[in-house]
C-alpha positions as semicolon CSV with decimal commas, in nm:
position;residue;x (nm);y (nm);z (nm)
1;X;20,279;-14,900;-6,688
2;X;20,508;-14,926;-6,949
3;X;20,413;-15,152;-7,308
4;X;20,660;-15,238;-7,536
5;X;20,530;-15,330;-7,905
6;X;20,689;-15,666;-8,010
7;X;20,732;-15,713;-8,368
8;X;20,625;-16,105;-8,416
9;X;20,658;-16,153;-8,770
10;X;20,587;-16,458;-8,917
11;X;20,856;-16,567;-9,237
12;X;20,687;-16,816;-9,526
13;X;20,889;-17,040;-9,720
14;X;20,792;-16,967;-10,067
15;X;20,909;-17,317;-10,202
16;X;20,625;-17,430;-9,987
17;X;20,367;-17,267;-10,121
18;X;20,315;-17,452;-10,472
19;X;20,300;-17,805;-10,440
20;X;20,195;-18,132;-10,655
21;X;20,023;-18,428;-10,549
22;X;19,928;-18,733;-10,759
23;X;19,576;-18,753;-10,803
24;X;19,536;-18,343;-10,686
25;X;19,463;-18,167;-11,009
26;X;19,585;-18,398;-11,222
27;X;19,916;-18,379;-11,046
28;X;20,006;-18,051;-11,190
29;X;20,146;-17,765;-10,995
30;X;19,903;-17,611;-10,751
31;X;19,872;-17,363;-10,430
32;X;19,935;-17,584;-10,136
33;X;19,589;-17,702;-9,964
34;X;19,365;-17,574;-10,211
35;X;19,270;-17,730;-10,579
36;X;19,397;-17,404;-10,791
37;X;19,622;-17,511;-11,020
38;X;19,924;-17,268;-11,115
39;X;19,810;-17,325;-11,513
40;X;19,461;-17,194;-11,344
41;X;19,644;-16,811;-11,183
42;X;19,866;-16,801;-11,519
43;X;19,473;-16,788;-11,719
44;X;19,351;-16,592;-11,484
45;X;19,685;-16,348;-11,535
46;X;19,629;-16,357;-11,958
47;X;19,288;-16,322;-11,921
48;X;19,398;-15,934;-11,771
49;X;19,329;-16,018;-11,440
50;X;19,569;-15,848;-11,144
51;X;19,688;-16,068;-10,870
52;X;19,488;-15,845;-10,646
53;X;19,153;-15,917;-10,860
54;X;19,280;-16,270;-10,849
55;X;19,283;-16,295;-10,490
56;X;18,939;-16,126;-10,465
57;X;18,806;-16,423;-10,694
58;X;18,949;-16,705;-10,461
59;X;18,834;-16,680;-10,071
60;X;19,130;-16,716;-9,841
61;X;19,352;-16,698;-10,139
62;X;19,676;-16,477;-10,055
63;X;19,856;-16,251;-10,194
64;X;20,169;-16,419;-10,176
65;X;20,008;-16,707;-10,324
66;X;19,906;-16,578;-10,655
67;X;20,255;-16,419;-10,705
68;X;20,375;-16,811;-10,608
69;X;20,215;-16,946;-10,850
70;X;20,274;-16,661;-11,130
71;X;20,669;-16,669;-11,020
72;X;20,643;-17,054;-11,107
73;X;20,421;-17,001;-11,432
74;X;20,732;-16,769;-11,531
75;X;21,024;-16,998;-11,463
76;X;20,836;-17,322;-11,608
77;X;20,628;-17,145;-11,864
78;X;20,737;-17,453;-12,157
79;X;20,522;-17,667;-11,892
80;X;20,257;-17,498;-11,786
81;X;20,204;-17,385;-12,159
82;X;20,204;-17,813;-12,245
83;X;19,946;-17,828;-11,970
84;X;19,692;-17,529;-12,120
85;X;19,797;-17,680;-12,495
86;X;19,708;-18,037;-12,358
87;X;19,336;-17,902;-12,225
88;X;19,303;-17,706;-12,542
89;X;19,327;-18,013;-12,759
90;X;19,103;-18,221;-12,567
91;X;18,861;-17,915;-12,518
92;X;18,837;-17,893;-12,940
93;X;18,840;-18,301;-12,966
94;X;18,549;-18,279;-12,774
95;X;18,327;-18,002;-12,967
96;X;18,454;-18,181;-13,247
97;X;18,298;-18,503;-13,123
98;X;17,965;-18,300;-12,983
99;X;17,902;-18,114;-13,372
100;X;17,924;-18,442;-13,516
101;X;17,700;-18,608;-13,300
102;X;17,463;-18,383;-13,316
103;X;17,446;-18,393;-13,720
């Protein structure tokens, strides 16, 4: 009996792997069928974190989708920076808002 090993390899489209949808994360760039935002993996990156740690965070996260969504952090970073600026402001707006209620 003779068995031949078949190489079945399976080729992703990485312009399908990042994604936005109205009303999905604000509508900001995220990982196609899950709610992780690109801004989210490009933290996660500054924060020190590897893609491999990344993916160890995120169940059924790949590989290839971390380096997705880093590879489009890195050719939009004016955005995605807008984006993290954007929940910075409202982030000290609303500490802001809870010191000087609480006074």
């Amino acid at each position: 009996m003779v068995h031949y090993l078949v190489n079945m390899t399976t080729t992703v489209d990485i312009g399908t792997l990042i994604v936005s949808t109205p009303g999905v994360c604000g509508g900001r760039p995220r990982i196609a069928g899950r709610r992780l935002s690109v801004q989210q993996i490009a933290v996660l990156s500054k924060q020190g974190l590897s893609p491999q740690e990344i993916v160890r965070e995120y169940e059924g996260l790949t590989l290839a989708q971390v380096h997705a969504g880093l590879a489009y952090y890195y050719a939009n970073t004016e955005e995605i920076e807008a984006y993290l600026a954007q929940e910075k402001a409202e982030y000290d707006r609303l500490v802001a808002e809870s010191i000087n209620l609480s006074k």
